[in-house]
LUMGULUM-157284 format. One record per residue: x, y, z of N, C-alpha, C, O, CB in turn; residue in three letters; residue number from 1. Coordinates in nm, 2 decimals, m for minus. Each point is the difference from the previous one (the first is absolute). Glycine has a CB too. Layout:
BEGIN
((X Y Z) (X Y Z) (X Y Z) (X Y Z) (X Y Z) "ALA" NUM)
...
end
This chain:
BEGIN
((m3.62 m1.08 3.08) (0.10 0.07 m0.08) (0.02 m0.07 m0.13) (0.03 m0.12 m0.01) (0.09 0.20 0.22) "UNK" 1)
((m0.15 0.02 m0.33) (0.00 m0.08 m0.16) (0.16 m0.06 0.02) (0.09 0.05 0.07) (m0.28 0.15 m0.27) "UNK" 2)
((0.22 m0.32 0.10) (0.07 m0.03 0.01) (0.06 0.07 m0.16) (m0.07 0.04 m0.09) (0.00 m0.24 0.31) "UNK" 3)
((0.27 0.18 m0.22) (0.01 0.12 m0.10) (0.04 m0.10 m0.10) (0.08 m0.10 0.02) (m0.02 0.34 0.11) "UNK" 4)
((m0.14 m0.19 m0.27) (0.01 m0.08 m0.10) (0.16 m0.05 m0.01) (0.08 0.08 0.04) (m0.30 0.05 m0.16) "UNK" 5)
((0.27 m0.24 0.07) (0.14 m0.06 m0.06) (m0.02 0.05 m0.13) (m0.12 m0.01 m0.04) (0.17 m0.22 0.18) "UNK" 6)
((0.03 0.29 m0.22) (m0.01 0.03 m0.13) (0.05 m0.16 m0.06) (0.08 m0.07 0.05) (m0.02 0.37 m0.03) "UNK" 7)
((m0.16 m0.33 m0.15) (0.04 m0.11 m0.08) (0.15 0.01 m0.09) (0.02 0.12 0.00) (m0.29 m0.16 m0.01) "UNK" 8)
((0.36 m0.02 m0.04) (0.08 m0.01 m0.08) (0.01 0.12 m0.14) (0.09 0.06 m0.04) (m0.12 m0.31 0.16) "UNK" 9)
((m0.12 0.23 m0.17) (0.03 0.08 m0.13) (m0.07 0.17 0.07) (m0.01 0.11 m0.05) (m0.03 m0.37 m0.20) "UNK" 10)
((0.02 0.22 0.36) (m0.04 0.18 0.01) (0.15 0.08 0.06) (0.03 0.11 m0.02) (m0.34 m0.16 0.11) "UNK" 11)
((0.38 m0.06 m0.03) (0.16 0.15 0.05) (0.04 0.05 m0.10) (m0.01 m0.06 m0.11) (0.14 m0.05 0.28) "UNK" 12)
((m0.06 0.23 m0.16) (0.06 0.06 m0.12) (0.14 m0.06 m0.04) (0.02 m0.10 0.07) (m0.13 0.30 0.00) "UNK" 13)
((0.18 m0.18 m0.14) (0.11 m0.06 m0.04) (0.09 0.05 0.10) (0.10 m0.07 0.01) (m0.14 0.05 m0.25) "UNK" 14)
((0.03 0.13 0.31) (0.10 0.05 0.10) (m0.01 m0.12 0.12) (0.10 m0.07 0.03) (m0.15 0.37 m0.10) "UNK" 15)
((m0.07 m0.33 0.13) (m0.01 m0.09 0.11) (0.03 m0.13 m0.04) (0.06 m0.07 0.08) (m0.23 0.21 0.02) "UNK" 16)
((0.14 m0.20 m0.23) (0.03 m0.11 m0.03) (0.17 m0.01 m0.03) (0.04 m0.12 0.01) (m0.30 0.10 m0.08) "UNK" 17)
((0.36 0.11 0.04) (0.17 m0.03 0.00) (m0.02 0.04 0.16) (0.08 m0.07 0.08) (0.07 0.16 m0.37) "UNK" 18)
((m0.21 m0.02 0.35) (0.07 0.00 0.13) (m0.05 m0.08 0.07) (0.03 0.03 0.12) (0.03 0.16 m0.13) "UNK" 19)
((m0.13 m0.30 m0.01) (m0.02 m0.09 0.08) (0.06 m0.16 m0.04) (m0.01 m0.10 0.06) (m0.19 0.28 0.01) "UNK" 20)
((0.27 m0.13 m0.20) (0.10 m0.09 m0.02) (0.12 m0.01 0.01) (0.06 m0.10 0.00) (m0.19 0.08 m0.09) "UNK" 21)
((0.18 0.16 0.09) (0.14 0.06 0.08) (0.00 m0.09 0.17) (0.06 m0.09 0.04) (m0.08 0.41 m0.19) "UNK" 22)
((m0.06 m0.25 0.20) (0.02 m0.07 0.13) (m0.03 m0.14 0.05) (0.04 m0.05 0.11) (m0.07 0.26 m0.08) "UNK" 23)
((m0.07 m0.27 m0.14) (0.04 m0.13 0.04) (0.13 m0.07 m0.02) (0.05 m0.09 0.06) (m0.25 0.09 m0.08) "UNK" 24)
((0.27 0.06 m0.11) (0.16 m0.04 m0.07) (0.06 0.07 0.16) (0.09 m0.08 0.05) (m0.08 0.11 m0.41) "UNK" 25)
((m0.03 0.07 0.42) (0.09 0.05 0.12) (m0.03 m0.08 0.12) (0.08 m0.01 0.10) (m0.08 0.25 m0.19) "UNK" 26)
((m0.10 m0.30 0.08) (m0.06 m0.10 0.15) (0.10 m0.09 m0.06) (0.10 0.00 0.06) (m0.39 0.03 0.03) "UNK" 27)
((0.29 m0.09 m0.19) (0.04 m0.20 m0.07) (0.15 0.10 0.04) (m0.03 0.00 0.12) (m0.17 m0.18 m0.43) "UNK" 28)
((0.30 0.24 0.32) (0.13 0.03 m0.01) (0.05 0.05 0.12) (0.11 0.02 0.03) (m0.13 0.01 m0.25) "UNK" 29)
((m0.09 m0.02 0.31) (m0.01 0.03 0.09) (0.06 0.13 0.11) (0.03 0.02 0.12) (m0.06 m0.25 m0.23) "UNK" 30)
((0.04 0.30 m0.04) (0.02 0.20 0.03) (m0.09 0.06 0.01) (0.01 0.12 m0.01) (0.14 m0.10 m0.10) "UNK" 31)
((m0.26 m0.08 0.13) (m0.13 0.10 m0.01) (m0.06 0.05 0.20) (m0.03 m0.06 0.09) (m0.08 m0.11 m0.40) "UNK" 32)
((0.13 0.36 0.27) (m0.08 0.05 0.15) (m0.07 0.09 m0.11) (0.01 0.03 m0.12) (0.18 m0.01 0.39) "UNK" 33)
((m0.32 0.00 m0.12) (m0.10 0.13 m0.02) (0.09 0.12 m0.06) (m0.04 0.07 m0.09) (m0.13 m0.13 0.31) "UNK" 34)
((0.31 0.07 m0.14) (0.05 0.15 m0.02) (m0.01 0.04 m0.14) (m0.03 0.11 m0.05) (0.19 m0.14 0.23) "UNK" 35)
((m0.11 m0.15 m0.26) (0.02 0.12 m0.15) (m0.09 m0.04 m0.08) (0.03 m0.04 m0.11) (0.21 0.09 0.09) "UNK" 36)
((m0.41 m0.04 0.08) (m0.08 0.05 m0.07) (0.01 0.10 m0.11) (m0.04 m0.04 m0.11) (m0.01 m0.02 0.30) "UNK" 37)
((0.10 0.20 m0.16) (0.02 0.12 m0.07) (0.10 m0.01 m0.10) (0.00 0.08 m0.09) (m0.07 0.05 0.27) "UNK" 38)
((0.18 m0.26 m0.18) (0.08 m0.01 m0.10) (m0.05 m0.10 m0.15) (0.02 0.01 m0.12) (0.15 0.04 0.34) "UNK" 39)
((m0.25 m0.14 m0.12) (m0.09 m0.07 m0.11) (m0.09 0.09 m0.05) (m0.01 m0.04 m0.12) (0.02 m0.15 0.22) "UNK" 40)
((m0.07 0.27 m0.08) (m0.08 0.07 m0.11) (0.07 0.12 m0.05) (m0.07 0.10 m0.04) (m0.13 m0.19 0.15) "UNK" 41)
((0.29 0.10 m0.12) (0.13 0.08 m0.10) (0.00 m0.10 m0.08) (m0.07 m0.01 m0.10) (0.23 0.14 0.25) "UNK" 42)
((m0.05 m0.22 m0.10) (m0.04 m0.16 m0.10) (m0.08 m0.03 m0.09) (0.03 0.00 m0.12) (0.00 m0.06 0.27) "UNK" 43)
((m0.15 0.03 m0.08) (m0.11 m0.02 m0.10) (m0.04 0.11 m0.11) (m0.05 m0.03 m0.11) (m0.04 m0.10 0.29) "UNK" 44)
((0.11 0.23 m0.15) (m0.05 0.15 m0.07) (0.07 m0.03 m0.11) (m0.05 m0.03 m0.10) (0.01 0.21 0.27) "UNK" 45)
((0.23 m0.18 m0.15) (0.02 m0.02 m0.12) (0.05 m0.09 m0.07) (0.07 0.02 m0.09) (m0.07 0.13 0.14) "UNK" 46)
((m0.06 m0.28 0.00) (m0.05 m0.12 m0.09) (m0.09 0.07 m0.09) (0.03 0.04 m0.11) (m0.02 m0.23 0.29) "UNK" 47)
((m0.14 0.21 m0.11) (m0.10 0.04 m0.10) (0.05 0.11 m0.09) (m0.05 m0.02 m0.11) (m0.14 m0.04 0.27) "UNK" 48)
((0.24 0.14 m0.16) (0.09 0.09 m0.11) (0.06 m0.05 m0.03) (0.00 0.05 m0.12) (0.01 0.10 0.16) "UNK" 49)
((0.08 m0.24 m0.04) (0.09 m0.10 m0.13) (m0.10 m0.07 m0.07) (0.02 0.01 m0.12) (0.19 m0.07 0.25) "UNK" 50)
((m0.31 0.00 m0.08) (m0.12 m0.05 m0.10) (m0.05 0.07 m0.07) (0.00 m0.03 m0.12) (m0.05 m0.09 0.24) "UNK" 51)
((m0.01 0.22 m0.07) (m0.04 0.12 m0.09) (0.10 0.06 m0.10) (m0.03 0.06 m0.10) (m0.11 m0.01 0.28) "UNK" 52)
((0.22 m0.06 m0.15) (0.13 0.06 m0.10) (0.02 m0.11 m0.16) (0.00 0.03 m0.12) (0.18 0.07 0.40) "UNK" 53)
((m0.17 m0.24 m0.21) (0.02 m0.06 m0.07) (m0.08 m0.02 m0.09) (0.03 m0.04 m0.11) (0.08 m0.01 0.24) "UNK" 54)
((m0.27 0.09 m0.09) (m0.13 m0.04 m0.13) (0.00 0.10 m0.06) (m0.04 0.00 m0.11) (m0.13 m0.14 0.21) "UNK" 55)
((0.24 0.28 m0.05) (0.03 0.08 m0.10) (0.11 m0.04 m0.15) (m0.01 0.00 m0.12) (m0.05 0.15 0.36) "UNK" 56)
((0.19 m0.16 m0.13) (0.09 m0.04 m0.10) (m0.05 m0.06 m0.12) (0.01 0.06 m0.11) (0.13 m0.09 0.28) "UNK" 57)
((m0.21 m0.13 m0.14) (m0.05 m0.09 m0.11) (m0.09 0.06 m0.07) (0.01 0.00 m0.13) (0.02 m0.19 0.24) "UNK" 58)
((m0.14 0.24 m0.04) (m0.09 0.10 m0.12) (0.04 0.08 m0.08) (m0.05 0.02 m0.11) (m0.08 m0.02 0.24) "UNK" 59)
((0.24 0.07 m0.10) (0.08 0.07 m0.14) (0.10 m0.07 m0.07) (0.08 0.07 m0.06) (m0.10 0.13 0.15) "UNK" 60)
((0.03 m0.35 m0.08) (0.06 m0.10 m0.06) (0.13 0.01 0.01) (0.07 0.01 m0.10) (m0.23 m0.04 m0.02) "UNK" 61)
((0.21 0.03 0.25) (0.12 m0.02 0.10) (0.12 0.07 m0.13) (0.09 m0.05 m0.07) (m0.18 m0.24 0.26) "UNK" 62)
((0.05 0.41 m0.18) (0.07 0.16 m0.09) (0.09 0.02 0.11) (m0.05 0.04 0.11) (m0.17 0.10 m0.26) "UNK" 63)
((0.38 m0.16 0.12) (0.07 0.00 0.09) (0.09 0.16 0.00) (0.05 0.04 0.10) (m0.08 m0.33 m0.11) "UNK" 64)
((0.05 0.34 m0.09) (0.02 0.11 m0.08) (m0.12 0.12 m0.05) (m0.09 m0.03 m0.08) (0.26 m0.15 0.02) "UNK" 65)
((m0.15 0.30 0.11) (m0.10 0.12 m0.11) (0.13 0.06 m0.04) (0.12 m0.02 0.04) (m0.40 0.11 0.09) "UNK" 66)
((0.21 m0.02 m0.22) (0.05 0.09 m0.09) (0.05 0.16 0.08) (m0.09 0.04 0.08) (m0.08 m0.19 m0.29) "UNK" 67)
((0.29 0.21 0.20) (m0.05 0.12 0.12) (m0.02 0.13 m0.16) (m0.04 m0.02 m0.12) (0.23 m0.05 0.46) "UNK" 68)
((m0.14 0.17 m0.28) (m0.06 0.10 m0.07) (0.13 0.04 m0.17) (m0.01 0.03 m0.12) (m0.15 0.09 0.43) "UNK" 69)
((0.27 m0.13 m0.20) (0.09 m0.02 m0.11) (0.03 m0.08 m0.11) (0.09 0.01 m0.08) (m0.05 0.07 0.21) "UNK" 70)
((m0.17 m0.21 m0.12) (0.02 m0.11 m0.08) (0.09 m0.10 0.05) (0.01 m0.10 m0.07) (m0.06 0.23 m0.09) "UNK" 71)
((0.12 m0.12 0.27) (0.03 m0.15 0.07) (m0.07 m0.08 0.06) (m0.12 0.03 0.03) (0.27 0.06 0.01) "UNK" 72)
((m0.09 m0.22 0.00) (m0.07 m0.07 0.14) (0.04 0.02 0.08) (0.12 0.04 0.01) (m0.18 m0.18 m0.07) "UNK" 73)
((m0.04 0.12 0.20) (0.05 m0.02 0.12) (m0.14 m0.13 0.04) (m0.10 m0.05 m0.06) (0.26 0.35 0.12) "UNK" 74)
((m0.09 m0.30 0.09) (m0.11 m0.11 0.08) (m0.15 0.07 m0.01) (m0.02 0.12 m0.01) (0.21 m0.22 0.22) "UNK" 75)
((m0.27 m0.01 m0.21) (m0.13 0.04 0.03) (m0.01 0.05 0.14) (0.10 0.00 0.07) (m0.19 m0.15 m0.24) "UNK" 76)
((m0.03 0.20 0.21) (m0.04 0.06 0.14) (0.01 m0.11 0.08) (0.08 m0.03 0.08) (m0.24 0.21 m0.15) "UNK" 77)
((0.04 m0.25 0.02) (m0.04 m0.13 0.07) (0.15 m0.06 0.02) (0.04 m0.04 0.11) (m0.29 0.00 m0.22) "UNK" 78)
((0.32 0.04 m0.01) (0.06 m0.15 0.08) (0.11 0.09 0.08) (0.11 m0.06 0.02) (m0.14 m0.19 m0.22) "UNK" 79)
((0.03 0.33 0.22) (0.07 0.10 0.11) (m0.04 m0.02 0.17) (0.07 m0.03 0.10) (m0.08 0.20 m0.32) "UNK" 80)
((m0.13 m0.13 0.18) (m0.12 m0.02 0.07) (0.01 m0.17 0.08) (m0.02 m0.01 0.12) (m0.10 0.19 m0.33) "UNK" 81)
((0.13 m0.25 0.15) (0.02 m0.16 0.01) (0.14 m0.01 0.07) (0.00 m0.06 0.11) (m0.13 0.00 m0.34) "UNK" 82)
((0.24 0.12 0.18) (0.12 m0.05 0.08) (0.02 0.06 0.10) (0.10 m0.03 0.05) (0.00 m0.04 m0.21) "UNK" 83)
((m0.18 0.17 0.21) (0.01 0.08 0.17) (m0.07 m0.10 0.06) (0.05 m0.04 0.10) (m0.06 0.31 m0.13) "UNK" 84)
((m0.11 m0.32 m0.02) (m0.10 m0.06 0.09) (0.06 m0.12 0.00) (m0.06 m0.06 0.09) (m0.15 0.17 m0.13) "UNK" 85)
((0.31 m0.21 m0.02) (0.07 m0.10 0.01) (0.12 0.02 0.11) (0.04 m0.11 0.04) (m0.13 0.07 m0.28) "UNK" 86)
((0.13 0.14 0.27) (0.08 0.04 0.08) (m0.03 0.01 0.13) (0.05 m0.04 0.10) (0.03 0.11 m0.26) "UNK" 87)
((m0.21 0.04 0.12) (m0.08 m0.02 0.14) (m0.06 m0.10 0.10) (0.01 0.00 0.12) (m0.03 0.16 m0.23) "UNK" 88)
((m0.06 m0.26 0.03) (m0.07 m0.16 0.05) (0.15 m0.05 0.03) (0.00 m0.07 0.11) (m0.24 m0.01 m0.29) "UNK" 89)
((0.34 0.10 0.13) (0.17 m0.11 0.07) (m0.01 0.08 0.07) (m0.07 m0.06 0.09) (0.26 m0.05 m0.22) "UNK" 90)
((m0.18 0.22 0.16) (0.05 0.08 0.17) (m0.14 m0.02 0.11) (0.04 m0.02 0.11) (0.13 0.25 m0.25) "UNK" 91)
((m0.27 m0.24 0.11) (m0.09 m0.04 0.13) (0.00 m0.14 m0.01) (m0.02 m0.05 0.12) (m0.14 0.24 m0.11) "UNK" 92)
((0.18 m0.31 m0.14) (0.00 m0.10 0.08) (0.11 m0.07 0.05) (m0.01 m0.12 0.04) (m0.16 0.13 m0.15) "UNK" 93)
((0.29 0.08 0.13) (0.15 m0.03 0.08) (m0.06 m0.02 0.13) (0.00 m0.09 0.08) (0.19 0.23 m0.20) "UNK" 94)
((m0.26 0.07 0.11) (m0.01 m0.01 0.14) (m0.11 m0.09 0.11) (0.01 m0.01 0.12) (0.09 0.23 m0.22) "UNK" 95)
((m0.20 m0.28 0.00) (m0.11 m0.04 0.06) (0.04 m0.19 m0.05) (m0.10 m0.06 m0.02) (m0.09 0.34 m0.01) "UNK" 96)
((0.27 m0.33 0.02) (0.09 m0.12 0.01) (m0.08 m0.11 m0.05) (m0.03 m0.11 0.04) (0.16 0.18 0.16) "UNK" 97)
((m0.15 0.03 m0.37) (m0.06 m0.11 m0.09) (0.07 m0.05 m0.14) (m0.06 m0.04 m0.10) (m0.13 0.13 0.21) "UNK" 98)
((0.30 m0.08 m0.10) (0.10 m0.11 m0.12) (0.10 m0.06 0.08) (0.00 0.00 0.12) (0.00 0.13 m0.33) "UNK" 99)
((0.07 m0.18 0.14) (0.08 m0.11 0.08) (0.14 0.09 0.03) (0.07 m0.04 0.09) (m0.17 m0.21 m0.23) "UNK" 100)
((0.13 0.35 0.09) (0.11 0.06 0.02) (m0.01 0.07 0.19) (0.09 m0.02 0.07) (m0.07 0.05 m0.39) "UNK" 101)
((m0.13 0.05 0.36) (m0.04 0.06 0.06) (0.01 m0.12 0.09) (0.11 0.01 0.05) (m0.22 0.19 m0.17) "UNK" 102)
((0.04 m0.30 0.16) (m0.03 m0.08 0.08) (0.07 m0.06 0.04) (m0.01 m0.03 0.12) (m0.13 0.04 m0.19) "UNK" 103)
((0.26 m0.06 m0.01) (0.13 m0.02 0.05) (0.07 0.05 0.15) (0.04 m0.07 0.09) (m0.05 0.08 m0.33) "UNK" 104)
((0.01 0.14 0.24) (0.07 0.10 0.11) (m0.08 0.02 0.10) (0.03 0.08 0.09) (0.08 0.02 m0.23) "UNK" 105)
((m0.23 m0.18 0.12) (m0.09 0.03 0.16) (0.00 m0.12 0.07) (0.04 m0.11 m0.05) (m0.22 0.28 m0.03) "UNK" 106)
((0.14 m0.17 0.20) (0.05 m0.06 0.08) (m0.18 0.00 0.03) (m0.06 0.11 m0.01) (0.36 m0.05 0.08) "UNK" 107)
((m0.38 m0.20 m0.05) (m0.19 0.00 0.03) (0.04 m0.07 0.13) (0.09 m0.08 0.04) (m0.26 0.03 m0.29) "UNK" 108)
((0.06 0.12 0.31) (m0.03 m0.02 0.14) (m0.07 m0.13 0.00) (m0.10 m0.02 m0.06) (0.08 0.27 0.14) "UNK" 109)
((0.06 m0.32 m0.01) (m0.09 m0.13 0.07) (m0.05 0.00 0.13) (0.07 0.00 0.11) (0.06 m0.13 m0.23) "UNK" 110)
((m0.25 0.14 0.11) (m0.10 m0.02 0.12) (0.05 m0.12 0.03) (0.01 m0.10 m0.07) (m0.23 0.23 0.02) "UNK" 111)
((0.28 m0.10 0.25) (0.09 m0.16 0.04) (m0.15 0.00 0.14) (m0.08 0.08 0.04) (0.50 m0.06 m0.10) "UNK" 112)
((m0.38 m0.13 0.06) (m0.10 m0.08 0.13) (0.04 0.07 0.13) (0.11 0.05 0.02) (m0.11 m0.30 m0.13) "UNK" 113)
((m0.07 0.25 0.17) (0.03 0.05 0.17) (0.06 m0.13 0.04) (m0.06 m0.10 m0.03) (m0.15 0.29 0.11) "UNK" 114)
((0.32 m0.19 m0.01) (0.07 m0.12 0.11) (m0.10 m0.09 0.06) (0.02 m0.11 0.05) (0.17 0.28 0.03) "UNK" 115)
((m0.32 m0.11 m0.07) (m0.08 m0.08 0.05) (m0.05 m0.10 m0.13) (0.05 m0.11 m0.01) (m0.12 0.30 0.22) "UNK" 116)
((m0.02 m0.15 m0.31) (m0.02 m0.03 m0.11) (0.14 m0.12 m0.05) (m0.02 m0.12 m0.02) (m0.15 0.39 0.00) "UNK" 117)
((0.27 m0.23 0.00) (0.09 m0.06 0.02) (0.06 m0.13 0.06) (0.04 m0.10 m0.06) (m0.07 0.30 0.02) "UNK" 118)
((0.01 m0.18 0.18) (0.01 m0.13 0.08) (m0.15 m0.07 m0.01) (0.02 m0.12 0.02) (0.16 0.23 0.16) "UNK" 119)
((m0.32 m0.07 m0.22) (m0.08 m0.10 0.00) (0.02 m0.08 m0.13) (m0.03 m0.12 0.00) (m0.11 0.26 0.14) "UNK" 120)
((0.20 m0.06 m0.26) (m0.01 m0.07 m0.14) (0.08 m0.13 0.00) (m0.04 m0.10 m0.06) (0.03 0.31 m0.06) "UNK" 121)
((0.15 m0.20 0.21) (0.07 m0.09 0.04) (m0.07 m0.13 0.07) (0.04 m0.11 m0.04) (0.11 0.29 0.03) "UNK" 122)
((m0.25 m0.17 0.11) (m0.07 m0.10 0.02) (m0.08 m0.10 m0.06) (m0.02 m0.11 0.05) (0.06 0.25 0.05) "UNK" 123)
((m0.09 m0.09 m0.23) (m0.07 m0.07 m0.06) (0.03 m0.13 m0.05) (m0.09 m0.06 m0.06) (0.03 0.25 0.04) "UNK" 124)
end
C-alpha cells in the first residue's frame, strides 16, 4: 500500500497553514476538540478575508472616506467591510477560547490519573 505523501510546509494553502496554527494555540490552552473542527474553518476563512481586505485597503492607500453622489463623505466599503470581519474573528475567537477574555470563563479539563496510576506514582 503507497504510502500517502505528507505535504511540505510551502505547498499547504494558507487556509491549512492558520488552521493548523489555530489548533495548536487550542491544544497549548488546552480548549482544543475534533468537534470544532467546522468552527475553525469559519475562523480561518475569515482570517483569510480580513487579510484580503486589508491588502485591499493599503493598495488604495488606506482611503478611509469616498466621495458619494451628492458630494459628501461617507466610510469606504472596505473599511466597512473590515469592521464586520473584525467583529466577526472576536465572535468565533470567544467562542473557540482564543484571547484572554474568553478563556477566562472556561473551565479546561484535566486528564486525571486512574487511582491505580495514582497509587503507583506515589510509590516511586
Amino acid at each position: 500500500m503507497p504510502r500517502k505523501k505528507t505535504p511540505q510546509p510551502d505547498e499547504r494553502t494558507p487556509h491549512e497553514i492558520i488552521k493548523d496554527k489555530t489548533i495548536q494555540n487550542m491544544t497549548d490552552l488546552g480548549v482544543y476538540k475534533p468537534q470544532y473542527d467546522r468552527l475553525i474553518d469559519i475562523y480561518v476563512d475569515l482570517d483569510i478575508q480580513y487579510e484580503t481586505a486589508m491588502g485591499e485597503f493599503a493598495r488604495s492607500g488606506f482611503q478611509y472616506e469616498t466621495e458619494t453622489a451628492a458630494g459628501g463623505m461617507k466610510k469606504s466599503a472596505i473599511v466597512s467591510t473590515l469592521e464586520s470581519l473584525r467583529k466577526d474573528i472576536l465572535a468565533y475567537s470567544d467562542r473557540l477560547c482564543l484571547n484572554p477574555k474568553a478563556i477566562e470563563s472556561v473551565t479546561i479539563e484535566k486528564k486525571s490519573k486512574s487511582k491505580l496510576a495514582s497509587m503507583l506514582s506515589t510509590l516511586e
